[in-house]
PDB file of the backbone (N, CA, C, O) and the ligand in Angstrom, with CONECT records:
HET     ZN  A 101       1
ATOM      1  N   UNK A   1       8.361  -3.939   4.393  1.00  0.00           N
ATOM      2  CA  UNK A   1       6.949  -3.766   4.101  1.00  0.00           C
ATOM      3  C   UNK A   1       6.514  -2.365   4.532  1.00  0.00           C
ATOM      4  O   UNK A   1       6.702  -2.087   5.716  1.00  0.00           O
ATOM      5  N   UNK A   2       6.068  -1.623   3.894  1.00  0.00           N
ATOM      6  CA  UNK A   2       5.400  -0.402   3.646  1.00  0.00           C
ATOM      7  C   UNK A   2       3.731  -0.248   3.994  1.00  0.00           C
ATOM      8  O   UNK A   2       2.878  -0.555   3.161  1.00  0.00           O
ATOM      9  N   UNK A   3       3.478   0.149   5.030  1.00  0.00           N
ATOM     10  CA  UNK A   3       2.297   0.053   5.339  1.00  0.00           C
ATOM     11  C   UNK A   3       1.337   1.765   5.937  1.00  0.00           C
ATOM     12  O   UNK A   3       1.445   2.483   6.931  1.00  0.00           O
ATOM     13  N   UNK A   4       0.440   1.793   4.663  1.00  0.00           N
ATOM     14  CA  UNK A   4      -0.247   3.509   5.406  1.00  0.00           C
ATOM     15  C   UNK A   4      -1.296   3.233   6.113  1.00  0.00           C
ATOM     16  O   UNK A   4      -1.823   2.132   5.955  1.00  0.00           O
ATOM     17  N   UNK A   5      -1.596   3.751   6.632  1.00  0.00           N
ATOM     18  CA  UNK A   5      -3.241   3.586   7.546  1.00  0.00           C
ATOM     19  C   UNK A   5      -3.484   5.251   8.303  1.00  0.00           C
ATOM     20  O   UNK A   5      -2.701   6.146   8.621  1.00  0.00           O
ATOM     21  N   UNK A   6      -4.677   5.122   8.363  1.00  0.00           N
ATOM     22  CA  UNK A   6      -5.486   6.590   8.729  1.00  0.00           C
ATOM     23  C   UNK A   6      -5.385   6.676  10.268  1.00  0.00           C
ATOM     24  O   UNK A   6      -5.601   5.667  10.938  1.00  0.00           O
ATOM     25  N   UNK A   7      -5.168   7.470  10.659  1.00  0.00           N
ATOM     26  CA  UNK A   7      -5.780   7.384  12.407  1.00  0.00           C
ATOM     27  C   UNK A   7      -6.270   8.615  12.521  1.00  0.00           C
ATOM     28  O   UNK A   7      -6.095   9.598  11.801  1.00  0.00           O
ATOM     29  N   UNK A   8      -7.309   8.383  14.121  1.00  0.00           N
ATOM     30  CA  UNK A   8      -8.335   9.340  14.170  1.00  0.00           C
ATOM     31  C   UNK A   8      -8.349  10.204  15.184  1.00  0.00           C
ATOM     32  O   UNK A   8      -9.329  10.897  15.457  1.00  0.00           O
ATOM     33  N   UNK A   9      -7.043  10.221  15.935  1.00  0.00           N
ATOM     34  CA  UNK A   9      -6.650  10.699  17.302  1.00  0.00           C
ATOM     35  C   UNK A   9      -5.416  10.639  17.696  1.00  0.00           C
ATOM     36  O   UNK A   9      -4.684   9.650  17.678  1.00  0.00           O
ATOM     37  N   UNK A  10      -5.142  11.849  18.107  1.00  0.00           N
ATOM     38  CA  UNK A  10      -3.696  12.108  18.589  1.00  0.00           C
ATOM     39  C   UNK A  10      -3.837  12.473  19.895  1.00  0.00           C
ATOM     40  O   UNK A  10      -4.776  13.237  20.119  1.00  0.00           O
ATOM     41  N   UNK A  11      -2.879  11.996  21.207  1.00  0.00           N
ATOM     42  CA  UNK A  11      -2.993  12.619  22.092  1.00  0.00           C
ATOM     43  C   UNK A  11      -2.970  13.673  22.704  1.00  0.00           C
ATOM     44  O   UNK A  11      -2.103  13.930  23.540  1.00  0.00           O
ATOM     45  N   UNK A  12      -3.744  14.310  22.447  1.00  0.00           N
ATOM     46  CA  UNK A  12      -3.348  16.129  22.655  1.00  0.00           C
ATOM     47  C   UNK A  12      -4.404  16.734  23.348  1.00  0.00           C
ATOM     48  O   UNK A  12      -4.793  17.886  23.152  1.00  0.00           O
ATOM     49  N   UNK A  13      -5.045  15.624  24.486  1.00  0.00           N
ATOM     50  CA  UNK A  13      -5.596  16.493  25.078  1.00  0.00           C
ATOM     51  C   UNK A  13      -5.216  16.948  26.387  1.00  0.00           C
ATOM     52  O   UNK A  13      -6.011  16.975  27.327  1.00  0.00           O
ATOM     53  N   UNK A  14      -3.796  17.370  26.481  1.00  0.00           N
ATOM     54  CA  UNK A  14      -3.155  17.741  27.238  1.00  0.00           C
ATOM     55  C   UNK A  14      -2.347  19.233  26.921  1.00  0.00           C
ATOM     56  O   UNK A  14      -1.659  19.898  27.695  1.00  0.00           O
ATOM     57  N   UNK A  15      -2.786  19.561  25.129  1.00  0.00           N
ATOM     58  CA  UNK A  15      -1.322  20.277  24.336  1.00  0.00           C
ATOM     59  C   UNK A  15      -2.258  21.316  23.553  1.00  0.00           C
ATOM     60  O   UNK A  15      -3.455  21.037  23.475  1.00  0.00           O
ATOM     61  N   UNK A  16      -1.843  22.356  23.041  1.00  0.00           N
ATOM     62  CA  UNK A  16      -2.593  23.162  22.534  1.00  0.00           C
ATOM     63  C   UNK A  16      -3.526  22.694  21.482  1.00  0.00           C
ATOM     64  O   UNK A  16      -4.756  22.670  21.449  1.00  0.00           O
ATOM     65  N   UNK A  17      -2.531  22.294  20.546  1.00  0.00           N
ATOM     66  CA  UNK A  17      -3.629  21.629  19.687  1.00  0.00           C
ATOM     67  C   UNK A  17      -4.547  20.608  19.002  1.00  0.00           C
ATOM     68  O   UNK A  17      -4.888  20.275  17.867  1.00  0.00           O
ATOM     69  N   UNK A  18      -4.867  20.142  20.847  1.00  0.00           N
ATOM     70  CA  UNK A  18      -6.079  19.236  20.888  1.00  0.00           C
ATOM     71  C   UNK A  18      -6.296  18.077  20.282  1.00  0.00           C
ATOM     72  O   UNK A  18      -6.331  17.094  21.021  1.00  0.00           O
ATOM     73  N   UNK A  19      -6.496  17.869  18.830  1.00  0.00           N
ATOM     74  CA  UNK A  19      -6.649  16.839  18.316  1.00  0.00           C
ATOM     75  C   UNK A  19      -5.707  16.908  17.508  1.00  0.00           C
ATOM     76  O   UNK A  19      -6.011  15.856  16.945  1.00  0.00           O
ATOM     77  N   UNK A  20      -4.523  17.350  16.777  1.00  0.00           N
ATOM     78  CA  UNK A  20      -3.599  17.026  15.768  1.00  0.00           C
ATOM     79  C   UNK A  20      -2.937  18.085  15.572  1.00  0.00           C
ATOM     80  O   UNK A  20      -3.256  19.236  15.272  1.00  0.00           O
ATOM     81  N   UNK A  21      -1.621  17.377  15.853  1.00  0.00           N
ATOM     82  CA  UNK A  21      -0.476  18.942  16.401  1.00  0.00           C
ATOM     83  C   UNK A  21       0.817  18.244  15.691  1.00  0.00           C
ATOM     84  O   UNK A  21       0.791  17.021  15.826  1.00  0.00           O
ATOM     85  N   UNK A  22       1.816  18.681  15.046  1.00  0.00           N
ATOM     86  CA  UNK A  22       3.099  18.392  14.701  1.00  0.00           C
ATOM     87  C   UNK A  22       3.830  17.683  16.013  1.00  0.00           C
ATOM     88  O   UNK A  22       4.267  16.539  16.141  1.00  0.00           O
ATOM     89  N   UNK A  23       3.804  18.506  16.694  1.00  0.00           N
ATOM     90  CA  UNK A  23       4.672  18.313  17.941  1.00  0.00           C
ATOM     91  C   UNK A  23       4.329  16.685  18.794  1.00  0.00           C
ATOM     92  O   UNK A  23       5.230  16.049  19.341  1.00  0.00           O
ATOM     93  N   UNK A  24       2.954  16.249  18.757  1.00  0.00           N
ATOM     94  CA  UNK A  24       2.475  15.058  19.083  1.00  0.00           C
ATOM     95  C   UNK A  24       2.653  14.518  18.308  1.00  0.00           C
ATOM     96  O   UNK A  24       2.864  13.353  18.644  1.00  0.00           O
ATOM     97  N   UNK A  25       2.720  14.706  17.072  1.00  0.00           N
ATOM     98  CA  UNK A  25       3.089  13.152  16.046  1.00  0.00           C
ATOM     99  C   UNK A  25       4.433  13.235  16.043  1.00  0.00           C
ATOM    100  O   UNK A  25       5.069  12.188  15.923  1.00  0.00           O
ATOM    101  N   UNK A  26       4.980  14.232  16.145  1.00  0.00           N
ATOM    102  CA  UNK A  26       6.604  13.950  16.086  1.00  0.00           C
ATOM    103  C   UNK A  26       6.555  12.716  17.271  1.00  0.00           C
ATOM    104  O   UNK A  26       6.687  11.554  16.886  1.00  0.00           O
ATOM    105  N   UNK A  27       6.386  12.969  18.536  1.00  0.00           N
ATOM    106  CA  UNK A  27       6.935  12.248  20.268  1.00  0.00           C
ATOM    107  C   UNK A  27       6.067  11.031  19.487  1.00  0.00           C
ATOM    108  O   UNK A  27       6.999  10.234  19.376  1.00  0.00           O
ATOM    109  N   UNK A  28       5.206  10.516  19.025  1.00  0.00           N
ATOM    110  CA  UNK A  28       4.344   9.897  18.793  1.00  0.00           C
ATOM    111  C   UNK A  28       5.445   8.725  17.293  1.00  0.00           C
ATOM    112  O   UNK A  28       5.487   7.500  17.178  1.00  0.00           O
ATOM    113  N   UNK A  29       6.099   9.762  16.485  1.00  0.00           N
ATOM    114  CA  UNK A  29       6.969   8.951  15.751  1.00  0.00           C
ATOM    115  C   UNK A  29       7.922   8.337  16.393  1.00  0.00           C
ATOM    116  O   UNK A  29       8.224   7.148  16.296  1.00  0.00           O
ATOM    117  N   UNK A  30       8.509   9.321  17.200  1.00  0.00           N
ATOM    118  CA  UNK A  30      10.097   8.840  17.908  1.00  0.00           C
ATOM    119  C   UNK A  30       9.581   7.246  18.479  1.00  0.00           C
ATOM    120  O   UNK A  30       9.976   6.143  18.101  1.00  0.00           O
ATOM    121  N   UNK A  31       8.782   7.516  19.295  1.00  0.00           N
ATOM    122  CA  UNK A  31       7.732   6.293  20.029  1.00  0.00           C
ATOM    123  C   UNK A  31       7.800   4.988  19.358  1.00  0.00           C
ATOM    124  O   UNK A  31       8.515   4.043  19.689  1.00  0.00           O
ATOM    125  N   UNK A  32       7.084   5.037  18.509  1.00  0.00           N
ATOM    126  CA  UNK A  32       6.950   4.225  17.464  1.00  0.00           C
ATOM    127  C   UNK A  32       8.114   3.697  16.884  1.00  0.00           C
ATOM    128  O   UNK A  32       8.254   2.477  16.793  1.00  0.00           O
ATOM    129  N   UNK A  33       9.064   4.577  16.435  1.00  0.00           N
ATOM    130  CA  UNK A  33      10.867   4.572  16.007  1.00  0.00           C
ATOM    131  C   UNK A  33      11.301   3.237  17.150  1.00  0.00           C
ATOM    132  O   UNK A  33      11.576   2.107  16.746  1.00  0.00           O
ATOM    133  N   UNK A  34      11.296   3.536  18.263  1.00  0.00           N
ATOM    134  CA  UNK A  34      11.444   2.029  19.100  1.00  0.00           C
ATOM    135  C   UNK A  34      11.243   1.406  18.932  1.00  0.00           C
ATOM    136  O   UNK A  34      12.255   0.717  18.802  1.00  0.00           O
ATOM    137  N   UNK A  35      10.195   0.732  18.711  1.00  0.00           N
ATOM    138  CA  UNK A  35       9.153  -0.124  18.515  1.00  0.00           C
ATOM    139  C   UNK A  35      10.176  -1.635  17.481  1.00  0.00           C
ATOM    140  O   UNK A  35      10.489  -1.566  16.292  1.00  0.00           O
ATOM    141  N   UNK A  36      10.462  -2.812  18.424  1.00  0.00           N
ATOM    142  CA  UNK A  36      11.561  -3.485  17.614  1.00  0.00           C
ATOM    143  C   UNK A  36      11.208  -4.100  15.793  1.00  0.00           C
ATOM    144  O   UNK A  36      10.091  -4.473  15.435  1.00  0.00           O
ATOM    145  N   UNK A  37      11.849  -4.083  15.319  1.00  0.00           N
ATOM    146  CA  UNK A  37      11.011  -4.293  13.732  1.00  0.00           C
ATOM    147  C   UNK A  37      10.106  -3.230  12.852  1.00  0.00           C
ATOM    148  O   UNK A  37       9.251  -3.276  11.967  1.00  0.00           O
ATOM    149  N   UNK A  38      10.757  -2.324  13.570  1.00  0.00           N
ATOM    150  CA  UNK A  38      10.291  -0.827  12.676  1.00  0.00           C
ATOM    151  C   UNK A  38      11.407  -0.417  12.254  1.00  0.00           C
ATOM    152  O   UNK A  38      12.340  -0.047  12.967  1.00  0.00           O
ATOM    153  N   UNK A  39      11.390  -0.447  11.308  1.00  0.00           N
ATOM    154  CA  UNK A  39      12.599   0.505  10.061  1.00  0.00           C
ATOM    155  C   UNK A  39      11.945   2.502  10.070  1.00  0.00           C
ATOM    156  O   UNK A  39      12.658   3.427  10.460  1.00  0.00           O
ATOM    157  N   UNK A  40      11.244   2.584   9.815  1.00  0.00           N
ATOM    158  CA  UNK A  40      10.529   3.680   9.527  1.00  0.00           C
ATOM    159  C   UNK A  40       9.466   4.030   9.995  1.00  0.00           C
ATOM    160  O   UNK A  40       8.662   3.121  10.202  1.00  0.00           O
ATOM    161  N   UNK A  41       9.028   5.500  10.353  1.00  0.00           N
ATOM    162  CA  UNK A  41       7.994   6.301  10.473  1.00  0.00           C
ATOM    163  C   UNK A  41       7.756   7.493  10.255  1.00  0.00           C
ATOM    164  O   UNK A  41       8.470   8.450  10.556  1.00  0.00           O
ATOM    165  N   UNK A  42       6.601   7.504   9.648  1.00  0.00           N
ATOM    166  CA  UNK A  42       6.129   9.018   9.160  1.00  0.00           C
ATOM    167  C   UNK A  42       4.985   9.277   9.145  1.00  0.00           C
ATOM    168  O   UNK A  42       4.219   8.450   8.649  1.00  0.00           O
ATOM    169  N   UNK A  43       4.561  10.297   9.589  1.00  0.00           N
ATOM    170  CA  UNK A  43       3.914  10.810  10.275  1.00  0.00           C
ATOM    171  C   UNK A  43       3.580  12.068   9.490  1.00  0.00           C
ATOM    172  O   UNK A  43       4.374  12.998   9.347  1.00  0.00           O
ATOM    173  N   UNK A  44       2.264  12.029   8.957  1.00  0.00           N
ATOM    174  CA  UNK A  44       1.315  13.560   7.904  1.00  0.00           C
ATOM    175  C   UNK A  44       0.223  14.001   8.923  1.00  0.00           C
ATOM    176  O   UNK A  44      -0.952  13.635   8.888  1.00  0.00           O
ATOM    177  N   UNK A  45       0.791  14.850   9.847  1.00  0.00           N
ATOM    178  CA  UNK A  45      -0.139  15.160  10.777  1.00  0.00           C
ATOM    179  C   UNK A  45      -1.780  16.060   9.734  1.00  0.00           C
ATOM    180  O   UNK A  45      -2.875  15.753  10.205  1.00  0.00           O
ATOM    181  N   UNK A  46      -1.800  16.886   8.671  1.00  0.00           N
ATOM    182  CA  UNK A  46      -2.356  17.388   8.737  1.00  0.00           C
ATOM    183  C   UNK A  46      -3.224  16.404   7.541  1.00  0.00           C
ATOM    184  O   UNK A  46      -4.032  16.983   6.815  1.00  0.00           O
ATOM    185  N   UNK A  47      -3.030  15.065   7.406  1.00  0.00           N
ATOM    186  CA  UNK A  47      -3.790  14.124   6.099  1.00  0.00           C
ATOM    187  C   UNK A  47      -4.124  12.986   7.104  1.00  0.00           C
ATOM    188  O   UNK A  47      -4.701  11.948   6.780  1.00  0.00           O
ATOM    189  N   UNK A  48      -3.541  13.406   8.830  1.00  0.00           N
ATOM    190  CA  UNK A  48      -3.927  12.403   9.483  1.00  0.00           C
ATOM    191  C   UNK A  48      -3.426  10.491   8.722  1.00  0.00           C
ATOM    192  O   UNK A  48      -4.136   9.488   8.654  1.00  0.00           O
ATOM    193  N   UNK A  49      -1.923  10.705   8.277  1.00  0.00           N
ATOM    194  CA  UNK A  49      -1.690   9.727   8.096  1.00  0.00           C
ATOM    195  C   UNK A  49      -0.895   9.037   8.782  1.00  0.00           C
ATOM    196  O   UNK A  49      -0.366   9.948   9.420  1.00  0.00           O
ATOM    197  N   UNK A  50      -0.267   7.844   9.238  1.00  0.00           N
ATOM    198  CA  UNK A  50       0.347   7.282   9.051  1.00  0.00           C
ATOM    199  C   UNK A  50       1.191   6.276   8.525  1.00  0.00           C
ATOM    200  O   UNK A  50       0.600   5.240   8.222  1.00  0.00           O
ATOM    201  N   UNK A  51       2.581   6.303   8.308  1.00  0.00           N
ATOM    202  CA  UNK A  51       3.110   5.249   7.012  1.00  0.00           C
ATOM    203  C   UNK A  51       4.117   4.545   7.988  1.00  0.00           C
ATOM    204  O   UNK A  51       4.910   5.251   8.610  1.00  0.00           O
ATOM    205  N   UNK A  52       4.121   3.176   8.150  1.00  0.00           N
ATOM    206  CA  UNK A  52       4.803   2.291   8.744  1.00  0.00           C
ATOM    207  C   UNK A  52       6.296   1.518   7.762  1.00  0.00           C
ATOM    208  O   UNK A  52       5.770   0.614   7.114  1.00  0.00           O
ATOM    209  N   UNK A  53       7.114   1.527   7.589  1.00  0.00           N
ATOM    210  CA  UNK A  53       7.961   0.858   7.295  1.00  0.00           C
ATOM    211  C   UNK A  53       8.391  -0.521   8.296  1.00  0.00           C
ATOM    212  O   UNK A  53       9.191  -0.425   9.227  1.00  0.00           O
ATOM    213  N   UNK A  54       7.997  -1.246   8.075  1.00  0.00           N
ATOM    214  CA  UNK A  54       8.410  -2.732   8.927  1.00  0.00           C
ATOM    215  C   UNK A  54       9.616  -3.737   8.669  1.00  0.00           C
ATOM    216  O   UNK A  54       9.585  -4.264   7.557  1.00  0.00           O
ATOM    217  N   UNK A  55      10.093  -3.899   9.043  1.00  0.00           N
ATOM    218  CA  UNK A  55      11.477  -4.914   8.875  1.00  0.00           C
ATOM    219  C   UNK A  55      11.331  -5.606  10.397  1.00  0.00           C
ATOM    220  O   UNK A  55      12.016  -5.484  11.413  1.00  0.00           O
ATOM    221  N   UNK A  56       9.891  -6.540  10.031  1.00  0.00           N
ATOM    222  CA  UNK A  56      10.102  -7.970  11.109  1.00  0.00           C
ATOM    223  C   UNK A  56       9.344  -7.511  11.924  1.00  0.00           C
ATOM    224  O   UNK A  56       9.453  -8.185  12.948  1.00  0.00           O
ATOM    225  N   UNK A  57       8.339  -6.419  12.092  1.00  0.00           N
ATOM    226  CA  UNK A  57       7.607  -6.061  13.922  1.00  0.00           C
ATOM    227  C   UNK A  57       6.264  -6.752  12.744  1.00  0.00           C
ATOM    228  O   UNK A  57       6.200  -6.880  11.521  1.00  0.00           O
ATOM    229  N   UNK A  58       5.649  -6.962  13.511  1.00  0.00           N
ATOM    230  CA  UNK A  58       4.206  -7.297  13.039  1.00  0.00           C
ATOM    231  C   UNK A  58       3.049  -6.220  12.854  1.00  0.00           C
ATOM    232  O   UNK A  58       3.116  -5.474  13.831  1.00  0.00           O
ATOM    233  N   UNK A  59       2.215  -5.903  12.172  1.00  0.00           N
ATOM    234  CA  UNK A  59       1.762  -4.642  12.173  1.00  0.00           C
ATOM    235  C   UNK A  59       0.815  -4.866  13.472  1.00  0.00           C
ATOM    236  O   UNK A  59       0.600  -4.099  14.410  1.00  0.00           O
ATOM    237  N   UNK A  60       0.509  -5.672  13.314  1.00  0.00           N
ATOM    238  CA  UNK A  60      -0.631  -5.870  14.914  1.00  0.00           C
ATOM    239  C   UNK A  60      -0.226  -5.038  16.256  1.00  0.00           C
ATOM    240  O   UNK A  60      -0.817  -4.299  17.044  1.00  0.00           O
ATOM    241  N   UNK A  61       1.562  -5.729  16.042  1.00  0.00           N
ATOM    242  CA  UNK A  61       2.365  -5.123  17.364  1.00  0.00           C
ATOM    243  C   UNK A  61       2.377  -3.553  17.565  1.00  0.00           C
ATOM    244  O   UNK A  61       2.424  -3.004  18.665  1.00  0.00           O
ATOM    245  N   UNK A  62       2.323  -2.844  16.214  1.00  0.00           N
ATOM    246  CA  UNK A  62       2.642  -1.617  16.098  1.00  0.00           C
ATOM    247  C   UNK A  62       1.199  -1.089  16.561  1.00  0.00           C
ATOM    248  O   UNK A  62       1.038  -0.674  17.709  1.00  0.00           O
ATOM    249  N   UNK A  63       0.386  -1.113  15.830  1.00  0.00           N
ATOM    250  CA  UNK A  63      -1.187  -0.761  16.530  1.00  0.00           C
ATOM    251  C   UNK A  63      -1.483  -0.859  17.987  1.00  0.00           C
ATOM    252  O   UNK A  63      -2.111   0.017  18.582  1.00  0.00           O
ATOM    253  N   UNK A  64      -1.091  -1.780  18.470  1.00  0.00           N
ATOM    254  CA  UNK A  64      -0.730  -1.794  20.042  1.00  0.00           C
ATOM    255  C   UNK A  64      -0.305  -0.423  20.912  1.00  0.00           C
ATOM    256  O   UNK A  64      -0.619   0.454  21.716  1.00  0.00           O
ATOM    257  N   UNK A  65       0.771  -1.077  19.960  1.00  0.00           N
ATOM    258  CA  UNK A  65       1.977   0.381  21.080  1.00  0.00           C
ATOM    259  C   UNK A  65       1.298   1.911  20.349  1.00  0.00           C
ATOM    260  O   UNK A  65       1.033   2.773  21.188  1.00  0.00           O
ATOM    261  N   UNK A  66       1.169   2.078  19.682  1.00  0.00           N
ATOM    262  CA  UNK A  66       0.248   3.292  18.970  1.00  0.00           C
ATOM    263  C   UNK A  66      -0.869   3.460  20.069  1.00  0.00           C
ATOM    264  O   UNK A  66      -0.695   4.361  20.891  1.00  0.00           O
ATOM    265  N   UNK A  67      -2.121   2.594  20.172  1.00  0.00           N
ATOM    266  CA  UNK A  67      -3.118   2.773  21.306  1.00  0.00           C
ATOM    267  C   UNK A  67      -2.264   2.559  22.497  1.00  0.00           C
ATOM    268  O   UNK A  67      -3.203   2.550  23.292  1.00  0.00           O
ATOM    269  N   UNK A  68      -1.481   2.423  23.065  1.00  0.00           N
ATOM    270  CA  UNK A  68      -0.901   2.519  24.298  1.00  0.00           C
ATOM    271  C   UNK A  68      -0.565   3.828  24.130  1.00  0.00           C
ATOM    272  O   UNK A  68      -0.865   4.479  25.130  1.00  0.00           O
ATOM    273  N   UNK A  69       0.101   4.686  22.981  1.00  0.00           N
ATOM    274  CA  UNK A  69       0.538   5.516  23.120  1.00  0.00           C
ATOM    275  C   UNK A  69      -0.392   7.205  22.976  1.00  0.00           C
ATOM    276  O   UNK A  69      -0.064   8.386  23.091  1.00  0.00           O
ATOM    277  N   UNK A  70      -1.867   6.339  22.621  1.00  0.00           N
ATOM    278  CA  UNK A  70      -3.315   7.117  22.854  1.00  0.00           C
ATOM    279  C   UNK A  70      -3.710   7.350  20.752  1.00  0.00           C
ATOM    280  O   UNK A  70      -4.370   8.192  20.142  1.00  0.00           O
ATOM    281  N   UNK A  71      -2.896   6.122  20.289  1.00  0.00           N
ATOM    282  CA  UNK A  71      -3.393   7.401  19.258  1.00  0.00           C
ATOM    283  C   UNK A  71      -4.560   6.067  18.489  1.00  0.00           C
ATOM    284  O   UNK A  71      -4.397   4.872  18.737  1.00  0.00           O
ATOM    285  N   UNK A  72      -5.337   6.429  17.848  1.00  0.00           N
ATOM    286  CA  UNK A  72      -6.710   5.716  17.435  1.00  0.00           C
ATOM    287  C   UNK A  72      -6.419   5.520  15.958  1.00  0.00           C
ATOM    288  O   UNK A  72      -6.463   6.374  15.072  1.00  0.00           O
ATOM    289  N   UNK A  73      -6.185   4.536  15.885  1.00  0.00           N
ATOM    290  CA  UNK A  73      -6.065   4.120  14.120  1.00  0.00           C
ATOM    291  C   UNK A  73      -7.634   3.547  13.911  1.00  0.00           C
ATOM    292  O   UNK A  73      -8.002   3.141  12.808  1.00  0.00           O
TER     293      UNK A  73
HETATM  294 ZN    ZN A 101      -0.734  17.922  20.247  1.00  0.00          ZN2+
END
């Protein structure tokens, strides 16, 4: 299952570029890449997208670990 959704925040207020940086959605994919029942992630930092590929995680679960991981869908 193939799933896009928008988010509105990246953690970067620690990193130069503040609200939406390559470098945070990359650590932010790998992250997610764990996440058990994720096949895929990708990550359009500058359309502010995200695209979920799922094989068995629940999308609920993934939104979770995403706000754990600071980012605001
Ligand atoms: Zn950043």
């Amino acid at each position: 299952m193939v799933t896009t959704c928008d988010y509105s925040y990246l953690p970067c207020q620690f990193c130069v570029g503040k609200n939406h940086c390559e470098q945070c959605g990359e650590d932010i994919r790998k992250s997610l890449m764990g996440v058990d029942g994720v096949a895929d992630v990708r990550m359009d930092v500058p359309a502010r997208k995200l695209t979920l590929t799922l094989d068995g995680a629940d999308f609920d679960d993934v939104c979770d670990a995403a706000e754990v991981l600071g980012v605001f869908l």
